[in-house]
N, C-alpha and C positions, 0 to 999 in steps of 0.2 A: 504493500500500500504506500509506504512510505516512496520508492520510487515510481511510482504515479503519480502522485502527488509533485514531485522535484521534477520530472519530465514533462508535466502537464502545466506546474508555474513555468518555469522559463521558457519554453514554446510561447504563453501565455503573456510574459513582457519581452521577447522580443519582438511577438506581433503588434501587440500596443506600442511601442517605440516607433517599430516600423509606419504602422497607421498615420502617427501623429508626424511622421517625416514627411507622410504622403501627401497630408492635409498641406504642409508647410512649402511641398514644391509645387502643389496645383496652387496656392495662392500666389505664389510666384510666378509660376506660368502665364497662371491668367492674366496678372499684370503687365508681363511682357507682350501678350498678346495684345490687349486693348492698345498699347503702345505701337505697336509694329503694326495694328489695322490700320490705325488712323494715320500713320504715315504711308503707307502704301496707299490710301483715297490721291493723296496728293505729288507722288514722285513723278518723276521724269524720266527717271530709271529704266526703261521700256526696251531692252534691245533684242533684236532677234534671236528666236530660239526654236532647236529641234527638240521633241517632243518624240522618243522612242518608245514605243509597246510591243513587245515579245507578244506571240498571240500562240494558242495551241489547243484547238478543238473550241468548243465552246459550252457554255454555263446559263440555268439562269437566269434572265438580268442583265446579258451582256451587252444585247443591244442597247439597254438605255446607257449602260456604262459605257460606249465606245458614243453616244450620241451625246452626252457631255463635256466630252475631249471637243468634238465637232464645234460647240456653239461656246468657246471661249472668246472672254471682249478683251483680245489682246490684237494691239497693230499688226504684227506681222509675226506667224508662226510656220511651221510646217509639219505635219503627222508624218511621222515613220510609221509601219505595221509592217512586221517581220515574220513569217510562220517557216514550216520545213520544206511544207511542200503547195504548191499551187493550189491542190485538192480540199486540203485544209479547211473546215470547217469555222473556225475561228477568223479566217483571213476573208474566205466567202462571205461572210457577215458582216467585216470592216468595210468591204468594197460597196455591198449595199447598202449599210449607214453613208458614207462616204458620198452617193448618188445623188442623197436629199440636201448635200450642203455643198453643191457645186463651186461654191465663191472659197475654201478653204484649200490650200495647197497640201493634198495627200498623196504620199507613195505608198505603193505593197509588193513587199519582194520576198524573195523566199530564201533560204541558204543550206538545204539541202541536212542530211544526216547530221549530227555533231561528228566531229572527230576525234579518235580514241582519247586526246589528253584532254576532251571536254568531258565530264560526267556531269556537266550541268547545261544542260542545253539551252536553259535561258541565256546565259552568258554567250554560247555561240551565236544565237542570235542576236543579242547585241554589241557583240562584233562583224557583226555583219551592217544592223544598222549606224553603227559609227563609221562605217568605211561610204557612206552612201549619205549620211547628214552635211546641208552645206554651212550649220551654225556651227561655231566653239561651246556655243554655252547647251547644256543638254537639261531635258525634262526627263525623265523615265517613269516610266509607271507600266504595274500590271494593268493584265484583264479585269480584273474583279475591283479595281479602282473607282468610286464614283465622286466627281469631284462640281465644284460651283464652277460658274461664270465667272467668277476672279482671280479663281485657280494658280493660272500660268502666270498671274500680276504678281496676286501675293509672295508664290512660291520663287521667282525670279529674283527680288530683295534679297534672297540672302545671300546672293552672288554677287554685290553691289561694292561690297569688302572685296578688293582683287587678292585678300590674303587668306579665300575661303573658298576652299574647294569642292567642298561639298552639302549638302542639309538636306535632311531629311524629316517626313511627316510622321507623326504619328495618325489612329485613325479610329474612329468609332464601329466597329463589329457589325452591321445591320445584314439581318435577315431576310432576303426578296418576299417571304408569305408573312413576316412580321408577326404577330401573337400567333398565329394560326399554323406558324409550323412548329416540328419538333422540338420538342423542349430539350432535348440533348444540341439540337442547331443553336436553340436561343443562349446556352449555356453556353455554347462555345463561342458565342458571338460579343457576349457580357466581358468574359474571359479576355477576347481582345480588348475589348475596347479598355478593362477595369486594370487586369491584374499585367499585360502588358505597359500599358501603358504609367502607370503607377510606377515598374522599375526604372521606368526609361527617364522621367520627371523628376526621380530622385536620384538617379546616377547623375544627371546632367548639373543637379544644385550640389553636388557634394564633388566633383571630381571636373564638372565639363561633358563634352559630349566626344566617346571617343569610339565610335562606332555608328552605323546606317541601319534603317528601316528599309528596305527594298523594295515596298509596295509603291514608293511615289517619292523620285529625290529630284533633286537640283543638283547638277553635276558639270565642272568642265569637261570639257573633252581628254585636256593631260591629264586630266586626275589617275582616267586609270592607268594611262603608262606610267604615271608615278607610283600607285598600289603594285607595280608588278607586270602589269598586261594581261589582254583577256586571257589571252594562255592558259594564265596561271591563276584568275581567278576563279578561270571555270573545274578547277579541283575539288574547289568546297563546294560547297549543300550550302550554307548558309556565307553566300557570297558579298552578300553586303553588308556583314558584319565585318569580314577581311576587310570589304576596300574600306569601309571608314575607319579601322582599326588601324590600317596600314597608314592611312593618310596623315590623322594623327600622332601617331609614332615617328613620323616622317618630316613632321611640326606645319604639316596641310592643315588652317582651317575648317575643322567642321562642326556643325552647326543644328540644334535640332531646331527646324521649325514650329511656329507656332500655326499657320494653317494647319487646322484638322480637316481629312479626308474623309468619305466614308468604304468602309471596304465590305463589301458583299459577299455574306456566307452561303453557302451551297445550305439547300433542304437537304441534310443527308441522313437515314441511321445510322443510332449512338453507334456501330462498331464503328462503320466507316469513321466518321469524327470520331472518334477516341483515336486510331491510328493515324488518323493527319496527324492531330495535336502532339500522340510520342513522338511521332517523326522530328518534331521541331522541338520537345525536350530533349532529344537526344542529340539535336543539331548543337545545341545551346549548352547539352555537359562538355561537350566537347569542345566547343568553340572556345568557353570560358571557363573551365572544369570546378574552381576554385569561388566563382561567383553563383554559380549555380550549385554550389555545395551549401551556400549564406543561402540561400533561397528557402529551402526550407524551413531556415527560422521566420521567414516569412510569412506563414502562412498560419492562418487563427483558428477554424473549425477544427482540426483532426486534434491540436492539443484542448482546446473546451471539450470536445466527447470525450477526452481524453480522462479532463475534471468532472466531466458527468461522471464516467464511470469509476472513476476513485468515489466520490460523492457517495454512489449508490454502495457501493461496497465495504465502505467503511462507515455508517451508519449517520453520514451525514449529508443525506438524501435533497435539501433544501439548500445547502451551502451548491451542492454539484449540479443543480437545476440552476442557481444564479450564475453560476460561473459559466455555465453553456450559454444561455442568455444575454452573460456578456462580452461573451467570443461572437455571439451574431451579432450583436451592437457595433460593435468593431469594424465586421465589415459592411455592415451598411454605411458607417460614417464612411468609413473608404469610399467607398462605391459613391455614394453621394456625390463628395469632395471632387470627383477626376470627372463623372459624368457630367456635373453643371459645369463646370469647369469646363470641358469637352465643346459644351451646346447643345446634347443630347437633350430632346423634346419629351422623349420616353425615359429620361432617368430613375424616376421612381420605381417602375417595371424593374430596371437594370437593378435597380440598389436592392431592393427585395428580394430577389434571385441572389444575387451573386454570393452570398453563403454560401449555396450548396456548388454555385463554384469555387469559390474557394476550397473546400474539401474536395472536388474530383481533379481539382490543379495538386491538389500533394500526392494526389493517387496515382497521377502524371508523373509527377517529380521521382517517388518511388519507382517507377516504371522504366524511367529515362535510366536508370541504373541496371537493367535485365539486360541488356543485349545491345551488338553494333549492325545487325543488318536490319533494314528497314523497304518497305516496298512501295516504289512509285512509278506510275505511269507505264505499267507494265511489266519492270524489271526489279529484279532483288538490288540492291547495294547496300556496300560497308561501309559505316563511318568511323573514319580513322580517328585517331588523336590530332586534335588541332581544326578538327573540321574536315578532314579530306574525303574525297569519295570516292570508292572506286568499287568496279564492277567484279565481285567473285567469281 
């Protein structure tokens, strides 16, 4: 009993520490944000920029997500859309978005297989649309991106600094069927937007930002010859952690933005979403071994049941009921704190839920420590130490 009790408090205060960090960097955030809007209404800052999307099959949702890219109120841009192959159902869809916004300057090219030393094939293809953009300064974003009308404004600022190489979004989780799909989709959608986002807000006020988001950056073009080259970014699984990792180390500005995106989760079942998500615990032990080991004290529900069940079992039944109760208080003020913060319209939903995210994120976390193969997009692959990836 006694170590339940000792393993159930300190879980217990290092999640309340953490929480009250969280609170401390979404007010912080927010503040930089209100700042950086209202200067971005009025800059002049405006210079041409290529806009790269990797595309591959399609999802969905996707058409309204490729139809936002389209209707940006930016002077002068240009779409890249890069698939494998002509056939490509992802690329077929950009070219008919594409039909209805005549007045926008879009290419779509293809670049064929990856080659052996790519195990990440998004990266081939954005080596392919880097050899093909006529701007220096780059946009990248996925498929499942869905972004405003000031988009390409906001997110260009942080380029404005010629000693910042990079920046990236964070992004709110939303669900194409919204209440009405799975509740393991809504979970994992929460999860983005809450329990991502939350490390990322607090690495940034405690340390700087020394690492990428990949879903939506601001990028020069040397950046990645300075990270290394595509070559050699396309080894990792989790590639745009490398280049901002690398950039930084290399004393490249980078930058996390304050535009929030939104990113579109697939309807899927809980197994399928359960295996996306290890896939990117396991990205992330490896990427960061030593950060993602602190992670764990991260997290509030598993140590509260942890004090329920000492609670129950040591005859103090009503002490172990508040202390669960106030592991779910915890995350709700998290939750709270990053969604309004965020702009999330549905935050209350999000905050309410995300308990029991929180608890299937350490079920995750535990999990991320089983094994190094993982399966995508048809094929097995290992992940190495460091992030590497390679085909067994």
């Amino acid at each position: 009993m006694q170590v339940f009790f000792w393993i159930a408090m300190a879980g217990s205060v290092t999640s309340t520490i953490y929480c009250l960090m969280v609170i401390a960097a979404a007010i912080r955030f927010g503040l930089r944000k209100r700042r950086e809007d209202r200067a971005a209404e009025t800059t002049d800052f405006l210079p041409p920029v290529s806009v790269l999307k990797p595309l591959h099959g399609t999802e969905e949702g996707m058409d309204r997500n490729l139809e936002t890219f389209f209707e940006q109120a930016y002077p002068e841009f240009e779409l890249l859309f890069c698939a494998r192959h002509e056939s490509d159902a992802g690329l077929q869809l950009a070219r008919e978005v594409g039909k209805r916004y005549p007045h926008v300057d879009a290419k779509y090219v293809t670049c064929g297989e990856p080659t052996p030393q790519f195990h990440n094939a998004k990266v081939f293809s954005l080596a392919k649309l880097d050899s093909v953009a006529k701007y220096p300064l780059f946009i990248t974003s996925d498929a499942d991106a869905r972004v405003a009308p000031d988009y390409l404004r906001k997110m260009v600022q942080n380029l404005k600094d010629p000693h910042v190489g990079l920046a990236s979004s964070i992004y709110l989780g939303t669900v194409h069927h919204g209440t009405e799909a799975r509740f393991s989709s809504q979970l994992d959608a929460v999860g983005k937007s809450v329990e991502m986002s939350s490390g990322v807000m607090v690495a940034d006020m405690l340390e700087g930002t020394k690492f990428a988001l990949g879903v939506t950056m601001a990028v020069r073009k040397e950046s990645f010859v300075v990270a290394g080259g595509f070559e050699e970014l396309g080894q990792f699984y989790a590639d745009d952690f490398v280049l901002g990792n690398r950039l930084a180390t290399r004393g490249v500005g980078v930058r996390l933005a304050t535009h929030v995106i939104r990113l579109l989760v697939e309807d899927t079942p809980f197994k399928v979403s359960f295996k996306n998500q290890l896939r990117w615990m396991q990205s992330t032990r490896r990427s960061r071994p030593w950060g993602h080991l602190g992670t764990g004290l991260t997290f509030a529900m598993p140590f509260g049941l942890l004090g329920l069940l000492w609670g129950l079992l040591s005859g103090h039944a009503l002490f172990g009921v508040a202390w669960f109760g106030a592991m779910i208080v915890n995350r709700w003020v998290q939750a709270g704190a990053v969604l309004r913060v965020m702009g999330d319209q549905n935050w209350l939903r999000g905050m309410l839920i995300y308990p029991m995210r929180d608890l299937l994120g350490s079920i995750l976390w535990l999990g991320s420590y089983g094994g190094d193969r993982f399966y995508y997009r048809g094929q097995i692959y290992r992940m190495r130490e460091g992030g590497r990836v390679e085909a067994p």
